[in-house]
C-alpha positions as CSV (number, residue, x, y, z in Angstrom):
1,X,95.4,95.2,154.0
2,X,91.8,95.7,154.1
3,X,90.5,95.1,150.8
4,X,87.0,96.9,151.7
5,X,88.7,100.5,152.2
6,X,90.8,100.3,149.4
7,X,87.7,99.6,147.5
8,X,86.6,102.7,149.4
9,X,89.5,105.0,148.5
10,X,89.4,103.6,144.5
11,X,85.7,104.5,144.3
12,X,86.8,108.6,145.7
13,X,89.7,108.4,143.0
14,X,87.4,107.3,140.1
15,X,85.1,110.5,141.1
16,X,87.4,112.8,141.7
17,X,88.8,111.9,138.6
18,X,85.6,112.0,136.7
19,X,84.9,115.3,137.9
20,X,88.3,116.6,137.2
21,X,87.5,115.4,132.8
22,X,83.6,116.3,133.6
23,X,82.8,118.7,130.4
24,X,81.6,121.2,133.5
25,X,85.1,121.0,134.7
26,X,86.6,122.1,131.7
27,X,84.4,124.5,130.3
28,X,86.0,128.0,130.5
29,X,85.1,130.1,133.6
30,X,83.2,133.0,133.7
31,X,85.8,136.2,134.3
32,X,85.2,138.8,136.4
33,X,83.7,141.7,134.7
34,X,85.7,144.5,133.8
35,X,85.9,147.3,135.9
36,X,84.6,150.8,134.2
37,X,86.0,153.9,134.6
38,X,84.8,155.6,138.1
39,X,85.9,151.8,139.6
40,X,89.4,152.4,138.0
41,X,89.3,156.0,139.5
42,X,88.3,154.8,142.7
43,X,91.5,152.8,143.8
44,X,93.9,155.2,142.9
45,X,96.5,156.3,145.1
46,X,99.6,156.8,143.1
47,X,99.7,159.1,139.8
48,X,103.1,158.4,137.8
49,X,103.5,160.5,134.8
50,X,105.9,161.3,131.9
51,X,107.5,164.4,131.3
52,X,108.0,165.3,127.8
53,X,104.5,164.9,126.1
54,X,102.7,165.3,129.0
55,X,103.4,167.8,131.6
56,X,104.8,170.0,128.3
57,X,103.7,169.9,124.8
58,X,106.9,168.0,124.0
59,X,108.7,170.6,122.7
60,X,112.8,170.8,123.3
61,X,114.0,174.3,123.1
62,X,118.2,175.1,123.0
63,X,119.3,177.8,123.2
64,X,122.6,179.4,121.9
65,X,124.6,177.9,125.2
66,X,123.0,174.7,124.3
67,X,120.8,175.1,127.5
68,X,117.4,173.1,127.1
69,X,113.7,174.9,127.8
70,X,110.2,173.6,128.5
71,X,107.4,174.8,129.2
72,X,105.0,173.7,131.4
73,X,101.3,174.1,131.8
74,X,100.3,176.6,135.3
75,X,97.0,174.3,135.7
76,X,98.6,171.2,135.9
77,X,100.9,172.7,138.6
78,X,97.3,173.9,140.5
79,X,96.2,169.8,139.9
80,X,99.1,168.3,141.3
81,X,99.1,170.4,144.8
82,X,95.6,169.5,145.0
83,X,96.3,165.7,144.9
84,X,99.1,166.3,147.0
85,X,96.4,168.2,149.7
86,X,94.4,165.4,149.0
87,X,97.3,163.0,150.9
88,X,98.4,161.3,147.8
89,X,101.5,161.2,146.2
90,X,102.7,162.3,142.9
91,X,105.8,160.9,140.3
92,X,107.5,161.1,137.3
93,X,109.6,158.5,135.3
94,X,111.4,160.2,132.1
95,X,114.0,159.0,129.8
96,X,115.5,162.3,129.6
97,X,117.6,164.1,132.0
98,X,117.0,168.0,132.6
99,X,117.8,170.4,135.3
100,X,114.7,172.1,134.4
101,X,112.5,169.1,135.1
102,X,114.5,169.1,138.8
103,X,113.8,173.0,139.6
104,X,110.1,172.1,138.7
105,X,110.2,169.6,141.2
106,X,111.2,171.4,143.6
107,X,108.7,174.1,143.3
108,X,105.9,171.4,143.3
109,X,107.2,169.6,145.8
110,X,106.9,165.9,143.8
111,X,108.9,163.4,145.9
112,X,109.2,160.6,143.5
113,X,111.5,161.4,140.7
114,X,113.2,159.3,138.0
115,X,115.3,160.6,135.1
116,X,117.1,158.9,132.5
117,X,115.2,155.5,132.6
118,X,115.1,153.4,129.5
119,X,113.0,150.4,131.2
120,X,109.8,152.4,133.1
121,X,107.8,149.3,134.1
122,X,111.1,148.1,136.5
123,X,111.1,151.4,137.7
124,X,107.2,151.3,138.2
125,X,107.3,148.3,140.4
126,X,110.7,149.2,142.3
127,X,108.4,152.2,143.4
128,X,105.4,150.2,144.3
129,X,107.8,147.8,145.9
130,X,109.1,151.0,148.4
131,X,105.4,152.3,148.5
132,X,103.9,149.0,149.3
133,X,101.5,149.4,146.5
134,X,99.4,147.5,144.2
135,X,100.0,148.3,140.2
136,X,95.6,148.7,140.8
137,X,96.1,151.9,143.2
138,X,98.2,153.5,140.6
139,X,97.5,155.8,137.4
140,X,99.9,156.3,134.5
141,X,100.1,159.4,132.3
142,X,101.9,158.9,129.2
143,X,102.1,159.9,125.7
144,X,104.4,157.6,123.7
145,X,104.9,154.1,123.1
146,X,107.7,154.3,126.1
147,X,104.7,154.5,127.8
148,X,103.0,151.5,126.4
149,X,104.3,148.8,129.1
150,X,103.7,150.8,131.4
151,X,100.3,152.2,130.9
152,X,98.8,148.2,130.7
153,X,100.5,147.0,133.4
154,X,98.3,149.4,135.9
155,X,94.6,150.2,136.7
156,X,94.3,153.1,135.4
157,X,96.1,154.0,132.3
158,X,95.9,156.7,130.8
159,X,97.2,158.5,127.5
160,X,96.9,162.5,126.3
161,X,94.5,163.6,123.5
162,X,97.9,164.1,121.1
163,X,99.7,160.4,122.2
164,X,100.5,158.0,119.3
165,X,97.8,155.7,118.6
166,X,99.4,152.8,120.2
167,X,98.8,154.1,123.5
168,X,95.4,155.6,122.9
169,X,93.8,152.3,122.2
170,X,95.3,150.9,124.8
171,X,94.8,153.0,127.7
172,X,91.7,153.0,129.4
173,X,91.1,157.2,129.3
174,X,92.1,159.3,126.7
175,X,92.2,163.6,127.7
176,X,90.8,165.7,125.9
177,X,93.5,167.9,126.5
178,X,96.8,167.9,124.7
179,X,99.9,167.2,127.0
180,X,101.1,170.4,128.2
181,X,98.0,172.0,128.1
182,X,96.1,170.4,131.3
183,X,96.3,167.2,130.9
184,X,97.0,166.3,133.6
185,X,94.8,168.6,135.7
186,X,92.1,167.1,133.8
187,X,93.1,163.4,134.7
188,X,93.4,164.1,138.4
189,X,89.9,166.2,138.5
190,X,88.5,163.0,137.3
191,X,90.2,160.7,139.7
192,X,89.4,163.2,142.8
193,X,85.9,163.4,141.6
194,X,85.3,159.2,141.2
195,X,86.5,159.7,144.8
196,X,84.1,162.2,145.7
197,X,87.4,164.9,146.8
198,X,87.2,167.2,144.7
199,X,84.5,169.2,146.0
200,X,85.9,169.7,149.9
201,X,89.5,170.5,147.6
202,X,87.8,173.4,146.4
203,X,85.8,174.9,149.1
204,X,88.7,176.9,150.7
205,X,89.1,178.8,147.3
206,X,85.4,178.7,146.8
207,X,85.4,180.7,150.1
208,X,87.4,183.3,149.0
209,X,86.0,184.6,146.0
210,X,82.6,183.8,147.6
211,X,79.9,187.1,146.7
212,X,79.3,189.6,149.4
213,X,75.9,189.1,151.6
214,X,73.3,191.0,150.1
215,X,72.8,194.5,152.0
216,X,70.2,195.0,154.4
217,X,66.7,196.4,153.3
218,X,67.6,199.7,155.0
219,X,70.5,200.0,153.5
220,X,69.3,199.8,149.9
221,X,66.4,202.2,151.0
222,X,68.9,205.0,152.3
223,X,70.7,204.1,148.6
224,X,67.2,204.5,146.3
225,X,66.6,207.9,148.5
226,X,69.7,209.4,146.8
227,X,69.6,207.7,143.5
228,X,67.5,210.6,142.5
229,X,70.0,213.3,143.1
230,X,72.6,211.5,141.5
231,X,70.3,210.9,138.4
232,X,70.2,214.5,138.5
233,X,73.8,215.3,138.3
234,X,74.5,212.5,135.4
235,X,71.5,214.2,133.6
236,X,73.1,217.4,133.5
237,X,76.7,216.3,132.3
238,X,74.8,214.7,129.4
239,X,75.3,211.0,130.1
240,X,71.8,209.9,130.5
241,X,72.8,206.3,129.8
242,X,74.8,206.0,132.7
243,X,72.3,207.7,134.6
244,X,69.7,205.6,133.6
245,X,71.4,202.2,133.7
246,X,72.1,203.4,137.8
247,X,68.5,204.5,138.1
248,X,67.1,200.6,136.8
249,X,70.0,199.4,139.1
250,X,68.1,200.9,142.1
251,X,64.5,200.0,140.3
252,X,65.2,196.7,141.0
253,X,66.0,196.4,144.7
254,X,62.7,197.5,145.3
255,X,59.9,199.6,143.6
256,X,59.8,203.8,143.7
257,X,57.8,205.6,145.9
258,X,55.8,208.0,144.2
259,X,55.6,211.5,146.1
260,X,52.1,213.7,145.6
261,X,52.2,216.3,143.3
262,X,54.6,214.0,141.4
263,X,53.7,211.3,139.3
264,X,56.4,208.7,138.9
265,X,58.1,208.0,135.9
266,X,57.4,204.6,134.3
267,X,61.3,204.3,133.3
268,X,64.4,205.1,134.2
269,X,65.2,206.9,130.8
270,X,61.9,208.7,131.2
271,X,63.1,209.9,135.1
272,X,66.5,210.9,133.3
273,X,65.1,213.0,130.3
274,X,62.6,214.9,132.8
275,X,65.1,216.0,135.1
276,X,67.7,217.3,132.7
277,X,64.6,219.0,131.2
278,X,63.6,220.9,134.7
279,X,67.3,221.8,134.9
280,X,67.3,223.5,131.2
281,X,63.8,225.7,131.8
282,X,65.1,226.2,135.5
283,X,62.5,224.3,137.4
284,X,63.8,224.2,141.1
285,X,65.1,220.3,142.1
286,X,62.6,218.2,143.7
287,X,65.3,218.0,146.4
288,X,66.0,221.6,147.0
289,X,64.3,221.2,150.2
290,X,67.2,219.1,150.9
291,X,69.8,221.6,151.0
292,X,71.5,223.6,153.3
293,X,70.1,226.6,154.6
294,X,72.5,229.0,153.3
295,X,72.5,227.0,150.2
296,X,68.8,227.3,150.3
297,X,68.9,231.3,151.0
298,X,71.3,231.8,148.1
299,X,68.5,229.9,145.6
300,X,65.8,232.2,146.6
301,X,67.9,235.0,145.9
């Protein structure tokens, strides 16, 4: 034996060993700091939800066949088949059983469906498990303390404005909507729009009730040119508000043109009253010139 390296390899034990109990060594470490809200948002892929609470107001309805009802919210519906559009996936993990909660299913199309589980966060991470998922890329929506375990084990957890307090304090987001009264449309408009989704969702329904073009100057020209006439005819049957709410309608596309020998009224009200007052003394139109020529003849007569 050498005694000159094991004098060497005592000397890197007694330092290692006096960093290991250095007060540096064991002082606690900084943590990483906690991610906020749009971070949480961010990562999710996954939304897992209750039922009872939460896509309805919680309610249980029988009636006389002992056949249950829910009811469930028409928005939330809209929210999920945007998520689903968005390529994510959407569940549910209840600890009732219902037929109704399977027709609803259907119609949304939700994939991932558990009923009648007592122990959700096994159920939770046997999905993740068949997902390959992280418990971070998923958001829970609960309502009750079955939801508790649940709700801290992920990274975004989040309860309904009407949960218990248990699992409002806990959870990261509270709604401001009640459970079955878009709750859940609300949570997923905020995950989309942390993701910056939610806009190119909308756009094919913002392309549909989109406003017409406006018309083209010639066309609101032609329009003003007959405004009068039709001022006329409303002044006549007596509704002079109608006529003179149509009149400002056309005042606004662009301003009258006055004609010589007639000065131009300075409102619409004004235009109104003086034409049902030519009619009444039997001044001819300012638009008889306008008319047919056996219309016309027939006047003069």
């Amino acid at each position: 034996m050498n005694p000159k390296k094991d004098e060497v390899r005592d000397t890197r034990n007694e330092r290692r060993g006096n960093a290991a109990t250095s007060p540096e060594f064991l002082a606690p470490q900084p943590l990483a700091p906690p991610m906020n809200l749009a971070e949480r948002c961010r990562t999710v892929q996954l939304i897992l939800a209750d039922v009872d609470g939460v896509l309805t107001d919680g309610g249980i309805v029988f009636n006389n066949q002992g056949i249950e009802t829910k009811r469930f919210h028409v928005r939330d519906g809209m929210g999920i088949r945007l998520w689903q559009k968005a390529g994510y996936r959407f569940g549910l993990i209840t600890q009732r059983s219902s037929n109704i909660v399977k027709t609803r299913v259907a119609e949304l199309g939700i994939e991932i469906i558990r009923q009648g589980i007592d122990d959700k966060l096994a159920a939770m991470r046997a999905i993740l498990a068949e997902l390959r998922l992280t418990p971070t890329q998923v958001c829970a929506i609960g309502d009750d303390l079955a939801d508790l375990p649940v709700v801290r084990a992920v990274g975004l957890g989040v309860a309904v404005a009407d949960a218990c307090a248990e699992l409002r304090q806990t959870a990261h987001y509270v709604t401001t909507l009640p459970g079955g009264s878009g709750a859940v449309r609300e949570t997923i408009e905020l995950i989309l729009k942390a993701q910056s989704r939610w806009e190119d969702l909308i756009q094919m329904y913002g392309r549909r009730i989109a406003l017409p073009h406006a018309p083209h100057p010639s066309h609101r020209r032609k329009f003003c040119d007959r405004h009068d006439r039709l001022l006329g005819v409303c002044a006549v049957g007596g509704t002079l508000d109608r006529a003179a709410r149509q009149s400002e309608q056309c005042a606004g596309d662009h301003p009258r043109r006055s004609r010589p020998g007639r000065p131009v009224a300075r409102t619409a009200t004004e235009a109104a009253s003086r034409t049902l007052s030519a009619r009444r003394v039997g001044i001819a139109e300012p638009h008889d010139s306008r008319k047919r020529p056996c219309e016309a003849a027939a006047a003069v007569a």
